[in-house]
Structure formats: C-alpha cells, structure tokens
C-alpha positions in Angstrom: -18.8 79.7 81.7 -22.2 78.2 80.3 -23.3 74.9 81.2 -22.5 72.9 78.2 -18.9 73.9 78.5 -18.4 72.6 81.8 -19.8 68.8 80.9 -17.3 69.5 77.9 -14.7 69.0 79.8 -15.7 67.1 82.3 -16.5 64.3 79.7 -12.7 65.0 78.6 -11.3 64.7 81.8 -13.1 61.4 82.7 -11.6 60.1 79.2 -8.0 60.7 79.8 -8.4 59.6 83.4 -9.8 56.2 81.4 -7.0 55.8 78.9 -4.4 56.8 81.3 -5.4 53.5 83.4 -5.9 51.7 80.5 -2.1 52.4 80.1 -0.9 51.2 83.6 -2.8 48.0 84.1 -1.5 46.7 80.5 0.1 43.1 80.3 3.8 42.6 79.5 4.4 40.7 76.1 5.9 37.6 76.1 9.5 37.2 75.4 9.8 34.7 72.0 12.9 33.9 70.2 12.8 34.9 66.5 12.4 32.1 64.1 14.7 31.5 61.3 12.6 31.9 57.8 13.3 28.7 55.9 11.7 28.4 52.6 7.9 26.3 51.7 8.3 24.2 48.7 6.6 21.8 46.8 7.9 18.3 46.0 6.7 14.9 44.5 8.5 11.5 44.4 10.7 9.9 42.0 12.2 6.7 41.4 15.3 5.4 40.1 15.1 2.5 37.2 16.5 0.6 34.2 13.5 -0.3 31.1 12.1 1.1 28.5 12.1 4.7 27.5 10.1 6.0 25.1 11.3 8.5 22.4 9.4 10.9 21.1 9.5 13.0 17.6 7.4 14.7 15.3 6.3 14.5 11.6 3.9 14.4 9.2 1.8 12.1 7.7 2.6 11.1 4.3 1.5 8.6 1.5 3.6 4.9 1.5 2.4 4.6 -2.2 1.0 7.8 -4.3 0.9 7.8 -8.4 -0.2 10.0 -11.2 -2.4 8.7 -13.4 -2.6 9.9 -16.8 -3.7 8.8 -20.3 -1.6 6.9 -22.8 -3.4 7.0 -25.5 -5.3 10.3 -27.4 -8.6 10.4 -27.2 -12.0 12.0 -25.6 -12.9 10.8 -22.5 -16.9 9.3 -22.5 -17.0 7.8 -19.0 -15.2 8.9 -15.5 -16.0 7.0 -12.8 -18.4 8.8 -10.1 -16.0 8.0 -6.7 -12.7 9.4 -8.9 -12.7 12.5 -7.3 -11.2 14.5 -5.0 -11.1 12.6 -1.4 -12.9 9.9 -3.2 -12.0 6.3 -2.3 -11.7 3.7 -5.1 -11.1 -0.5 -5.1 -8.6 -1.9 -6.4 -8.9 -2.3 -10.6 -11.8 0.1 -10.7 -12.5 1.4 -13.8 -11.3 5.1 -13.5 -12.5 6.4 -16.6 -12.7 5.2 -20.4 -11.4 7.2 -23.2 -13.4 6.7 -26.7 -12.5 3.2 -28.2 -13.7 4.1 -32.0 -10.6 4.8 -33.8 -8.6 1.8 -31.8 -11.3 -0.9 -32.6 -10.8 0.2 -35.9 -7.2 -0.5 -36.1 -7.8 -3.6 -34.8 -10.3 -4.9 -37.7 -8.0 -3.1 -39.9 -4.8 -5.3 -38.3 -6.6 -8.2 -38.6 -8.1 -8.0 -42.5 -4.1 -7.6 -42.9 -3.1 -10.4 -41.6 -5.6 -12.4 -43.5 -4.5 -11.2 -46.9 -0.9 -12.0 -45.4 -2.3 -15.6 -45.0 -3.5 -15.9 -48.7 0.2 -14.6 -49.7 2.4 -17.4 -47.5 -0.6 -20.1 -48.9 0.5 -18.6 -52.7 4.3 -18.5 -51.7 3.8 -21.9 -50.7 2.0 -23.8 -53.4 4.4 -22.0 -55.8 7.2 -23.2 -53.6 6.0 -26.7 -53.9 5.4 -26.0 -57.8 9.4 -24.7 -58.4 10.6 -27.8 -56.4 8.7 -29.7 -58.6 10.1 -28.6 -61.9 13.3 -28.3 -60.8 13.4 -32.5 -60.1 11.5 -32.9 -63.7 14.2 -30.4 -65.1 17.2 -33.0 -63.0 15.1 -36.0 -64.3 15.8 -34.7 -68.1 19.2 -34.0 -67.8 20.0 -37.3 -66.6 18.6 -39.3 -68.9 20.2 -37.0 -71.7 23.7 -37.7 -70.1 22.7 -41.6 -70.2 21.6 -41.0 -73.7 25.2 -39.5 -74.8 27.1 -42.4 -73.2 25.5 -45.0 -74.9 25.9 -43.6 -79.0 28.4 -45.9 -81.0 31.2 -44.2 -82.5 30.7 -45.5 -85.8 27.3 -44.5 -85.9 27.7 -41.7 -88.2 24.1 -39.9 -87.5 25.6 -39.6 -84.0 28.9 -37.5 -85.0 26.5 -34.9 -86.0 26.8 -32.8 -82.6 26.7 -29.3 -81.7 29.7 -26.9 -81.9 32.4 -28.1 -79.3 31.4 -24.5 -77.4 27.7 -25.9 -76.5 28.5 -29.1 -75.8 31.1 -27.9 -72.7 28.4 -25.0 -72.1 25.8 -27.7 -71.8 27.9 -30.2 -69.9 28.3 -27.8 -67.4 25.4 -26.7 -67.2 23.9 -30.1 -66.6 27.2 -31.3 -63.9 27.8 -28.4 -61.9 25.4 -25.3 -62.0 23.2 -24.5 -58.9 19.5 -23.6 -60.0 19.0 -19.9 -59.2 17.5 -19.2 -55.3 14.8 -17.1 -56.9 13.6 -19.7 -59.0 13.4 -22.1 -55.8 10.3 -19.7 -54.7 12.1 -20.0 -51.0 13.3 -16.3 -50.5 9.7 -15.0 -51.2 8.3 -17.8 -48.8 9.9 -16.1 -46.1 8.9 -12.3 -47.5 5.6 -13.9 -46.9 6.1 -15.0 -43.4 7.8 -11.9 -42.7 5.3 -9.7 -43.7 2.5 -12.1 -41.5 4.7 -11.7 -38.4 4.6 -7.7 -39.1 0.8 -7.9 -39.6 0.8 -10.0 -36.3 2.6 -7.5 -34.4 0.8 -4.3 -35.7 -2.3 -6.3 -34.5 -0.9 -7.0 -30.8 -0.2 -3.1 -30.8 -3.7 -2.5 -32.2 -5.3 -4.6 -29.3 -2.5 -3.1 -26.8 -3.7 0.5 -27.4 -7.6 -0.6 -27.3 -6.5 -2.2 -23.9 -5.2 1.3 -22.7 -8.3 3.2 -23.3 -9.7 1.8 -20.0 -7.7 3.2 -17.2 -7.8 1.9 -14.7 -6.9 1.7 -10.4 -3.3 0.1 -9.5 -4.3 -0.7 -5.8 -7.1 0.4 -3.5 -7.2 4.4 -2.4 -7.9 7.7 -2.0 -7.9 10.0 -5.1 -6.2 12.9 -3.7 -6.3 15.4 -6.7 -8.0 15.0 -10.4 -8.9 16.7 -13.4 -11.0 14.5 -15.9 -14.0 15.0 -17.0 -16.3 13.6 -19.7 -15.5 14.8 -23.3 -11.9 16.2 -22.4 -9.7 15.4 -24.8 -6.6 14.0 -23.6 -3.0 13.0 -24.7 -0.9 10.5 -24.4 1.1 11.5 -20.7 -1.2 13.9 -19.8 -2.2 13.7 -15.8 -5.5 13.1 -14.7 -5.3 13.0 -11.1 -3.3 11.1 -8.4 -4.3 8.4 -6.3 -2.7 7.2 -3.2 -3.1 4.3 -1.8 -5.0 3.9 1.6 -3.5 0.2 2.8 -0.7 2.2 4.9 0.6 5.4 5.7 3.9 6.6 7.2 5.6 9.1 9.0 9.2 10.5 8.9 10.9 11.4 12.4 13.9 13.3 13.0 16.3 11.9 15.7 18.9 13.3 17.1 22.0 10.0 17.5 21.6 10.3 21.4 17.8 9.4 20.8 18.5 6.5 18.1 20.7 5.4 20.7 18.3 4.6 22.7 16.1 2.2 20.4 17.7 -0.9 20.2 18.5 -2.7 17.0 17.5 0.7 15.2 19.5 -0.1 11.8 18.6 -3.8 11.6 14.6 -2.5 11.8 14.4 -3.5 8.0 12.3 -6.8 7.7 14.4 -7.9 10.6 13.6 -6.4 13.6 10.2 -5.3 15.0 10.4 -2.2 16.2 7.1 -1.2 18.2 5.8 2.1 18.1 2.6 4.2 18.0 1.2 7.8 16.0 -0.5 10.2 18.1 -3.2 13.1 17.1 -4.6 15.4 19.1 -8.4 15.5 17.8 -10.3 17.9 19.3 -10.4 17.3 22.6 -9.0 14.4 22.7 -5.8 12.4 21.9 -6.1 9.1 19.7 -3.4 6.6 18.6 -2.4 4.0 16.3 0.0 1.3 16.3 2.6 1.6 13.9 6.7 0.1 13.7 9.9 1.5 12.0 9.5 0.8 8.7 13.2 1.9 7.4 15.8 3.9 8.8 17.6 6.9 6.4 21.2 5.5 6.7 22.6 9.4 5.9 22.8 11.9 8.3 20.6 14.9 7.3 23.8 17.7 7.0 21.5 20.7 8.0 20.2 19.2 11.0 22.5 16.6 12.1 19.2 14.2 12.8 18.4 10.7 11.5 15.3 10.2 9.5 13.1 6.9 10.7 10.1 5.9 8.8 7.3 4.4 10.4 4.7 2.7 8.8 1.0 2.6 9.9 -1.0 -0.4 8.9 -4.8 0.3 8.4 -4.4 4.0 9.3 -8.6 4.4 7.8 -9.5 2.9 11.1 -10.7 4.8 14.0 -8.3 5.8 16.1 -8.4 5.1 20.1 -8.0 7.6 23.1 -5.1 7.7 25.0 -7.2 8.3 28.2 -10.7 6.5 27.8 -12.6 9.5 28.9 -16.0 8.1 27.3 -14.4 9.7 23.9 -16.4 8.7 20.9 -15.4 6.8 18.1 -12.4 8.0 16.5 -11.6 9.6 13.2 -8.9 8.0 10.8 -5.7 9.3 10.5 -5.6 12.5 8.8 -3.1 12.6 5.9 -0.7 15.4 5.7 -1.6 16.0 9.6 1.5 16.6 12.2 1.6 14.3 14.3 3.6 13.1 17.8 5.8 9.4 17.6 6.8 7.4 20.2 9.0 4.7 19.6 9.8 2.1 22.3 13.3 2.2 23.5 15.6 1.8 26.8 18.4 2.7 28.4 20.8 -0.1 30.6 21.7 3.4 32.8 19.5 3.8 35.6 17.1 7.2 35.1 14.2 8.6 36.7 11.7 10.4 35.6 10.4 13.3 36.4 8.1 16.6 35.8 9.1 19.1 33.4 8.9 21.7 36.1 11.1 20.3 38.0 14.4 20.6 35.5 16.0 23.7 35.7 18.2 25.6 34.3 21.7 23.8 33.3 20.6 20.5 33.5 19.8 20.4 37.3 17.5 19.3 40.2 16.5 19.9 43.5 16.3 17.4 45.7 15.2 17.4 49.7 17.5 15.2 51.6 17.1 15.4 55.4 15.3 18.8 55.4 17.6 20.1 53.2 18.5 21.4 49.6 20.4 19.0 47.1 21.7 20.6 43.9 22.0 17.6 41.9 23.5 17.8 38.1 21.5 15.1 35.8 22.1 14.6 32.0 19.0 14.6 30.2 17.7 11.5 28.3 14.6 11.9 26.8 12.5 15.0 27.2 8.6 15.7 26.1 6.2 17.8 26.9 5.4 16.7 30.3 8.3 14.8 31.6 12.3 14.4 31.3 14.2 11.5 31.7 17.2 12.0 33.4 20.2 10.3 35.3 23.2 10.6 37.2 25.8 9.4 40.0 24.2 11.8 42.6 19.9 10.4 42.0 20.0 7.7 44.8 17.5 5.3 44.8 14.9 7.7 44.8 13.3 10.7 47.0 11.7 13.8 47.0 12.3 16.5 44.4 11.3 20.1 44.1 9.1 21.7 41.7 8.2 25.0 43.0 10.6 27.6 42.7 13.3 29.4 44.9 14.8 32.2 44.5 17.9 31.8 45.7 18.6 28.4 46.6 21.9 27.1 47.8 23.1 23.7 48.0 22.4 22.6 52.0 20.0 25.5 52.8 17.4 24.4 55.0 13.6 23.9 53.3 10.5 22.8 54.5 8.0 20.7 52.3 4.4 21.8 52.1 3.1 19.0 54.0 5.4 20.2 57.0 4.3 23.8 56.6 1.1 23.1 57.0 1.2 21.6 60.0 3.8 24.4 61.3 
C-alpha cells in the first residue's frame, strides 16, 4: 500500500472519530409547549354619533339658462360682433351682429310719407265736414222761414190760392217736417274713413320701425356663446339660428338619489325658495380636487320609472370663479367650472340614528363588520347609510359606543375566534 493511501485513510478515520463525538456530547432541546396560531390583523378606531351626514351623487354640469338666437328679419348680415364665437364671452345687450338696415329704413320713410298724405285727407274730410254742417243749417234756416211764410197768406188773397198741385205741396211738407238729411251728405262717414285709414298708416309705421328695431340682435343676459354660425354677408331668414348663448351667472347640476338618500336631507321638498339647503360641486382637476358652493335649487317631484331615483337640482352661483382645493396642498389657482364636466355632489344631511363611520375596506360582504372585542372576533351586521368612495356610514344595535374594527382580511373568520392586533404582534 503506497504512502498516500495510508494518510487517506487515516484523515478518514480521524473524521468519523470527530463527528462521532460531535454526536455524543450534543445538548438536549428544550421541551416548549406548541402555541396556538391566532390570526394578525389590522384595525383602526371608530366612533358612534348622531349629525350630519353628507350625501353624495353624481352629474353633470349643465346650463341654468341657454337660448338660440336666430334672426327675425331677412337680410345680409354686415357686422358680427368679434367675442360672438365659439367659447366667446359676451355682456349683457351686446350687440351680436347687425343685419343690413336698407330696405327697413326705407319702409319706414315710406310709412311715414303715408301717414302725411293721410293727414292732408282727415284735414279735407274735416273742412268739408264743417262745410256740409254748414249748409245743412242754411238749408233748415230756408225751410223755416218758408213754413212762416205759408202761415201767414190771407185766404182771400187770391194771388195766394195759386199753389202747387196738392201732390207737391204734401211732398214738400214732408220733406221740410220730417226727412233726415242723408249721412253722406253730413261728410261724417268719410271723416272717419279718413281717421281710419291714418290709424292704418300709423300702425304700418310702428311695424316699419319694429322690424328696423330687429335688425340689431342683440345679447338677452351676460354669457358664453356655446355654438354659432354667422358670419358677415350671410344671408339670413326670419327663424334661422345663429348660434346659442348660455348664460354664465349660474350653472346647475342634476343628482340622482335613491329615497333612502333624500331621506336623509332634511326639508328636501320644501328646498324651493324656502329652505336653504347647503351643498358643494366637486372636480377633480388634474391633480387636484377643487369645489364650489352650491344649494338645491329644485327637487323633480316624479320618481324617475327606470331608475327609481329622485332628481335634485343644484344651482351654482358664480361657477366662472376659480375653484378652491379640497386639501390646500399649495395648489394654484383654480380653473372655473367646466360645463358639461361630471362632477361629484355632496349635499348636507343627517341622520337622528346613531352611525359610525368607517373605511371602505372595512365593509364586507353582506353588510357586515369585524369588530375586536376583548381579543376577539365580533361579526356585527350594520345597515349601510351612506357610502362613497372612501368611507361608509353605517349603524346598528350591535356598534357600541365605539372600538376597534378590522380592515385586513381573514380567511376564515368566525364569530369569537381569537385575534391579535398588529400592535400586539409586534411586540409578541
């Protein structure tokens, strides 16, 4: 046997001999009771209380006042004003645009020449009215003094029984006792021909002046021209559209409610000049989330059929000014409010049941929370108030005053099971 085969297993000898000691001088383990595994969660506090709740919807901003304007006269158009366009903003009785005046000022002279010839012809009708009243007394005058004439003739003057045949001399008695004088020869019937044909010149004169009036066009309130369509030397018509201007004092938004949530605002259907219901619009800009003030407006006293909601209206005074953050987070200044954006409403209600409120998270399925009571696990059924995005109000018999509730998960949890909270885990 060489050499190098003997160290070989020399050097394996000495190692067993090692481990085998190794082996025999080892330490007996400690004897430990098995621990139970009980469950880490996560929890935060809640708190039980009456007040106000606030209820939430969605919508869309929409005009409070919005109208077409159009042209009611024909015409071309010679001057549109430079702001009327598209997301333009006009004052209030701007001059929109002007259609060409030409043919309307013309009708006015033309009204008004008539009604000066209509002047000469009630002058005439009256100086002939005065002449006709004059001969007609000269014509009475005559006749009377015939009749005195005929009453004093002796009978035994005999150039006096020369009369006329018996049939003129009833013909002209009557004549002279009891006919009228004719109405036309009294000139009074085309005396008021006259005047009647003045008050017709008049009136084609005021509608002369009316449709010279409406060839300037111009703003009903102050706004924002949302859409137009004029432009100079267009010829229009009478009804024809030439944009639509909404006005920019106010805006409003329509919420859907379901009747648990308008339950909870109170005086809700008396919120029509009569009750000031606060509220507030939110938009999420960017970045950041801005707000204005706003109050119900008007509540839609019919159920929507498809959705079973309730329509409020809130109105947004001044919704042009900049809105401000929800969380001042050295935001800059604001934009307006958008219209046609969607936006987030909260109205201000309450609720005379007590409620907490807590995280989203912490809702689970079924309408249920966990809550740690002495170490353990409470299964406690709640009925939902109000929920958004980030929180839900809820109550019931079985909240308490307040405590701890869970918000991570479990995955079997059992009413009474036995949990520890992270603070306690960490220190175990």
């Amino acid at each position: 046997m060489s050499r190098q085969a003997k160290w070989s297993i020399i050097l394996l000898l000495g190692a067993a001999a090692i481990a085998a000691a190794l082996v025999l001088l080892r330490p007996e383990p400690e004897e430990q009771e098995p621990q139970a595994n009980v469950p880490l969660v996560q929890t935060t506090r809640y708190e039980v209380s009456t007040g106000p709740i606030a209820v939430n919807g969605t919508g869309t901003v929409e005009p409070l006042e919005e109208v077409t304007l159009g042209a009611e006269v024909a015409g071309r158009l010679v001057y549109v004003n430079p702001a009327f366009q598209e997301g333009g903003r006009v004052g209030n009785r701007a001059v929109l645009f002007r259609i060409d005046p030409s043919d309307y000022n013309n009708r006015v002279r033309s009204a008004q020449a008539d009604i000066a010839a209509q002047d000469v012809a009630v002058l005439q009708a009256q100086q002939e009215l005065e002449i006709a009243e004059a001969e007609l007394d000269r014509f009475s005058q005559r006749q009377s003094s015939r009749e005195a004439l005929s009453q004093a003739i002796d009978d035994n003057d005999y150039a006096a029984r020369i009369l006329p045949p018996e049939g003129l001399r009833t013909t002209g008695a009557r004549d002279g006792d009891d006919a009228e004088p004719n109405i036309l020869a009294t000139r009074e019937p085309q005396l008021r021909s006259a005047r009647a044909a003045r008050e017709r010149a008049e009136a084609q004169l005021a509608d002369a002046r009316l449709a010279l009036s409406r060839t300037v066009v111009r703003a009903p309130f102050a706004g924002i021209v949302r859409s137009e369509s004029a432009a100079v030397g267009t010829l229009v018509q009478p009804g024809q559209s030439l944009g639509t201007l909404v006005a920019g004092s106010s805006y409003e938004v329509r919420v859907s409610l379901t009747e648990d949530e308008a339950a909870l605002i109170p005086g809700l259907f008396a919120a029509n000049g009569t009750v000031n219901v606060p509220a507030r619009v939110l938009l999420d800009y960017g970045d950041t989330t801005y707000f204005w003030p706003a109050t119900v407006d008007r509540v839609d006293p019919i159920l929507d059929p498809e959705t079973r909601t309730i329509d409020v209206f809130l109105r947004v005074p001044n919704p042009r000014s900049a809105g401000t953050p929800v969380a001042d987070e050295g935001a800059g200044e604001g934009p307006p409010l958008l219209l046609g954006s969607f936006v987030r409403a909260e109205i201000i209600g309450g609720s005379q049941r007590a409620f907490a409120r807590i995280p989203l998270e912490a809702l689970r399925p079924d309408n249920e929370i966990w809550v740690v009571r002495n170490g353990t696990l409470a299964i406690v059924p709640v009925e939902v108030i109000q929920r958004t995005d980030e929180f839900a109000y809820v109550a019931g018999e079985r909240l308490g005053q307040g405590g701890a509730i869970v918000t991570s998960p479990l995955r079997t949890p059992v009413d009474g099971m036995d949990i520890r909270t992270q603070g306690e885990g960490a220190e175990q």
